[in-house]
MITOR-737399 format. One line per 4 residues: number of its first residue (from 1); their letters; for each residue x, y, z of N, C-alpha, C. Coordinates in nm, 4 decimals, padded with zeros to 6 digits. Layout:
N
NUM = a = X Y Z X Y Z X Y Z ~ ... $
//
This chain:
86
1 = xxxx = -00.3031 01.7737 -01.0330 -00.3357 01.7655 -00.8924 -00.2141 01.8123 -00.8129 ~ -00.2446 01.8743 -00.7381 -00.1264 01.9406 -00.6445 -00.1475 01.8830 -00.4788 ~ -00.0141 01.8440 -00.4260 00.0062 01.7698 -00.2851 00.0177 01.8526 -00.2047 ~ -00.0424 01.8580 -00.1208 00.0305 01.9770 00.0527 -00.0014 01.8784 00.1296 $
5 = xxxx = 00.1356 01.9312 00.1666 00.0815 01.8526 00.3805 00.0876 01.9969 00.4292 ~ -00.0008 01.9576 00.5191 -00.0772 02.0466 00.6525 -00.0485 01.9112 00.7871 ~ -00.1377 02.0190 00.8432 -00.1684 01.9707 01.0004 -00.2927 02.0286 01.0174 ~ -00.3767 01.9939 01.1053 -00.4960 02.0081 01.1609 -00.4875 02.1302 01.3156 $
9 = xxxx = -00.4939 02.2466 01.2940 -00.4851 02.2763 01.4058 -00.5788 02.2802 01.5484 ~ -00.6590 02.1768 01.5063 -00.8219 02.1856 01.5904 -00.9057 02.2723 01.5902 ~ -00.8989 02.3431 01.4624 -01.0077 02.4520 01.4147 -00.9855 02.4453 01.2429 ~ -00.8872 02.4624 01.1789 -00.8687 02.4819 01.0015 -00.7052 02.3963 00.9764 $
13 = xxxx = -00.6957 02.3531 00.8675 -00.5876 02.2967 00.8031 -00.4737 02.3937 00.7867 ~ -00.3490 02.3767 00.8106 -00.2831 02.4520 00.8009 -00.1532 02.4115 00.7481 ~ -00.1149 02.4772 00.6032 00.0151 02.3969 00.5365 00.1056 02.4255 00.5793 ~ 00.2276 02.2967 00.5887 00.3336 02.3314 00.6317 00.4378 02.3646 00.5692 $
17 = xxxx = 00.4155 02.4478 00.4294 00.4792 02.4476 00.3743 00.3837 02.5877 00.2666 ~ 00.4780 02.6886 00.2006 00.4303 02.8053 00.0899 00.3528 02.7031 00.0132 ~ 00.2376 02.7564 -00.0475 00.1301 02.7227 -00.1237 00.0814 02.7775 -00.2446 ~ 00.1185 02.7477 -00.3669 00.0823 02.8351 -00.4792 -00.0389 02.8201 -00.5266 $
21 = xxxx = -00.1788 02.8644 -00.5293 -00.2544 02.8877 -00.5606 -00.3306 02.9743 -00.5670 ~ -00.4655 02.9698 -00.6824 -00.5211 03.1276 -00.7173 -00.5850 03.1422 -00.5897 ~ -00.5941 03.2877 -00.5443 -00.6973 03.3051 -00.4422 -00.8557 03.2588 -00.4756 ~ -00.9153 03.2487 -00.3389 -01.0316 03.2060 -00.3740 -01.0798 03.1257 -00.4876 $
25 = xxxx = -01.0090 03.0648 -00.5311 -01.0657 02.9411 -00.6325 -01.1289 02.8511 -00.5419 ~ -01.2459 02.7681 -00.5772 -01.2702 02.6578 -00.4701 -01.1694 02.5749 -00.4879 ~ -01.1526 02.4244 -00.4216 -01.0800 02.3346 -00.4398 -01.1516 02.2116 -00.3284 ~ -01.1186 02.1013 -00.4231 -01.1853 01.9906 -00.3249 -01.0420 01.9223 -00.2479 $
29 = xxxx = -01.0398 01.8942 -00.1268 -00.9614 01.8462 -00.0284 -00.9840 01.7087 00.0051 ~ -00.8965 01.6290 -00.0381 -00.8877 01.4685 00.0357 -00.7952 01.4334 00.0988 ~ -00.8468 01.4232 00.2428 -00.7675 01.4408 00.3838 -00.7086 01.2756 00.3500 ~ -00.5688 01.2570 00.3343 -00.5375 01.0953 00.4224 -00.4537 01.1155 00.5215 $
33 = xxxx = -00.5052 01.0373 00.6343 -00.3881 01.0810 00.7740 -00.2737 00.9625 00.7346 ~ -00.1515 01.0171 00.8135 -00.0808 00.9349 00.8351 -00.0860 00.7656 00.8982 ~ -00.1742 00.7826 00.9467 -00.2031 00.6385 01.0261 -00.3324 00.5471 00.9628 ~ -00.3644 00.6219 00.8024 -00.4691 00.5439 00.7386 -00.4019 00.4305 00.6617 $
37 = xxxx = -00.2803 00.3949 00.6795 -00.2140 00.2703 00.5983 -00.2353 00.1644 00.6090 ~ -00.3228 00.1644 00.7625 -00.3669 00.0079 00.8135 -00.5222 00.0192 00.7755 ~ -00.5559 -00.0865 00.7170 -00.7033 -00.0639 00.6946 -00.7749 -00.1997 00.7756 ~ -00.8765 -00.1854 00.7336 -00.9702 -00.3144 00.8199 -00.9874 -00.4584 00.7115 $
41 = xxxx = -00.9999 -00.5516 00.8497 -01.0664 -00.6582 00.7714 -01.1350 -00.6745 00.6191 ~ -01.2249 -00.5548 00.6505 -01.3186 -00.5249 00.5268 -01.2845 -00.4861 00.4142 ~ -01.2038 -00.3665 00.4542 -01.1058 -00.2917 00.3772 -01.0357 -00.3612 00.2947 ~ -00.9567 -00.4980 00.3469 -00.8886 -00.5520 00.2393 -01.0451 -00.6806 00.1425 $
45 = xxxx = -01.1040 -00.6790 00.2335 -01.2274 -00.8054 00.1915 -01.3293 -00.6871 00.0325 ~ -01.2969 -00.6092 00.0492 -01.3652 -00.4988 -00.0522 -01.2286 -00.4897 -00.1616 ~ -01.1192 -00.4582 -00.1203 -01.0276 -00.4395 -00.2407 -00.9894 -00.4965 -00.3738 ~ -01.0438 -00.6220 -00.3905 -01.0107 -00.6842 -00.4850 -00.9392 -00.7782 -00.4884 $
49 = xxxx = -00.8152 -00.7681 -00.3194 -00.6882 -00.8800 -00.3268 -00.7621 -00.9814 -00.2887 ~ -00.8577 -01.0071 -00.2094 -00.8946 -01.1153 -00.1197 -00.9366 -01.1987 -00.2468 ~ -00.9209 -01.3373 -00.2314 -00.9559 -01.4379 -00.3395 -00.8978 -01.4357 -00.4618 ~ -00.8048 -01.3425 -00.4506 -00.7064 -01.3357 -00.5913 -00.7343 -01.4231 -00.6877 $
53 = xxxx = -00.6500 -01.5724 -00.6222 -00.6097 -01.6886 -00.6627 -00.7671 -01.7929 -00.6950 ~ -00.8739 -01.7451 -00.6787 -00.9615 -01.8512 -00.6920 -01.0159 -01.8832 -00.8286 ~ -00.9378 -01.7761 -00.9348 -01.0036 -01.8773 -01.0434 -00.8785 -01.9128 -01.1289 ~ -00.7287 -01.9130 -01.0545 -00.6510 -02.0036 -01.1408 -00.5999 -02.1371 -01.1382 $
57 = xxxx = -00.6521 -02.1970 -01.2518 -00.6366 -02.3243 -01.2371 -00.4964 -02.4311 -01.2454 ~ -00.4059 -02.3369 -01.1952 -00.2792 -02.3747 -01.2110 -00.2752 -02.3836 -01.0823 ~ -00.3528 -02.3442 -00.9783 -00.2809 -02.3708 -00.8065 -00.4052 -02.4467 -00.7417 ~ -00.4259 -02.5506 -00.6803 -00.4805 -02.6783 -00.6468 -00.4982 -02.6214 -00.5400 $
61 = xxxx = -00.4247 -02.6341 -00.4278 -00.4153 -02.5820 -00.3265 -00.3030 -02.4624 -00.2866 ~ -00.4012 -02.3419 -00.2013 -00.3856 -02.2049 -00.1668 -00.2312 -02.2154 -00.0795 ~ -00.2744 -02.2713 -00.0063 -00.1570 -02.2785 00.1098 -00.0572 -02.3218 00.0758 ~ -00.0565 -02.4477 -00.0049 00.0852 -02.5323 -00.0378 00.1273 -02.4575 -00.1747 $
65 = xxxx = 00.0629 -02.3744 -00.2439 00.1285 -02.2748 -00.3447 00.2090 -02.1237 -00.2925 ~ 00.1249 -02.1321 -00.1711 00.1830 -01.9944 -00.1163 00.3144 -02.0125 -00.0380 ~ 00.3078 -02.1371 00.0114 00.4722 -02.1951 00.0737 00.5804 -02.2206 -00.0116 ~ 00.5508 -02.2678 -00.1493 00.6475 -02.3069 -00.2489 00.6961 -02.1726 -00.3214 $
69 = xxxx = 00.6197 -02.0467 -00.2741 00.6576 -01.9648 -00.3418 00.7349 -01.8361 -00.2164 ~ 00.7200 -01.9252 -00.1347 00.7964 -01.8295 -00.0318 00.9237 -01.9146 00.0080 ~ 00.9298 -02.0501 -00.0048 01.0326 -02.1411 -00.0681 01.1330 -02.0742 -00.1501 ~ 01.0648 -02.1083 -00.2933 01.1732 -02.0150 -00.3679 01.1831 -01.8849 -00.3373 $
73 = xxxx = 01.1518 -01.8016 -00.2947 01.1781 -01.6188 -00.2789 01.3140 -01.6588 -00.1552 ~ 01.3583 -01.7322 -00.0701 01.3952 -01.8168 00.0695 01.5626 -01.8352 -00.0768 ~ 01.5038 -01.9132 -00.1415 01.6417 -02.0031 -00.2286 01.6825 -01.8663 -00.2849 ~ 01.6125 -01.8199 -00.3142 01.6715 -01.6708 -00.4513 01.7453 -01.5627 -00.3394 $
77 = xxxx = 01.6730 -01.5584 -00.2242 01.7494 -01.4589 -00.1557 01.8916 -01.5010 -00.1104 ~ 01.8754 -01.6394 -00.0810 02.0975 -01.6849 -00.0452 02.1436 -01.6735 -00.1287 ~ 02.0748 -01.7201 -00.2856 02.1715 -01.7004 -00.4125 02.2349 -01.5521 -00.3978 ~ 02.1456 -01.4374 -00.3712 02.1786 -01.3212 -00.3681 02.2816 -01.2920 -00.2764 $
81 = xxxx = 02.2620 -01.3373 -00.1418 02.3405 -01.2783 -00.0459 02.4849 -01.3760 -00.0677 ~ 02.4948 -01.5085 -00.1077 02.6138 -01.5390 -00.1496 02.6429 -01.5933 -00.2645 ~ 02.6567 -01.5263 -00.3792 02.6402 -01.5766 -00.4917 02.7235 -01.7353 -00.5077 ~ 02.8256 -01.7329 -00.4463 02.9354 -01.8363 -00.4547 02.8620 -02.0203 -00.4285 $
85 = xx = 02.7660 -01.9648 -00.3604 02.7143 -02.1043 -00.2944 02.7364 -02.1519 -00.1564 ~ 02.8319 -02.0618 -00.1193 02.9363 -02.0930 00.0401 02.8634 -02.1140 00.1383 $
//
């Protein structure tokens, strides 16, 4: 699979950059814009992340597992920034 960025000039795609390919070969094009990084509600409710955690039986409750683990990530990052303890 080969990457180009283009731009859209409000009529045809246009790369911004030399392009090696055969002439006239077809080719299929999958546009992602820059600003498709944010997706929707749905978007993440379709992906797979939503409900991660609902069938492990090691976390009781969602919330008070998700604090203890942003707890420790909290303790591990001072260890980092001062190893000494200071």
């Amino acid at each position: 699979m080969t990457t180009i960025r283009a731009h859209f000039d409000g009529r045809v795609l246009v790369p911004d950059e030399a392009v090696n390919l055969p002439l006239n070969e077809p080719l299929t094009v999958q546009v992602e814009t820059k600003g498709s990084a944010r997706g929707t509600a749905a978007d993440l409710a379709n992906s797979g992340l939503f409900g991660i955690w609902a069938d492990r039986a090691d976390i009781g409750d969602s919330l008070e597992y998700a604090r203890q683990l942003r707890k420790e990530g909290e303790t591990r990052r001072h260890e980092i920034d001062d190893p000494t303890g200071h």
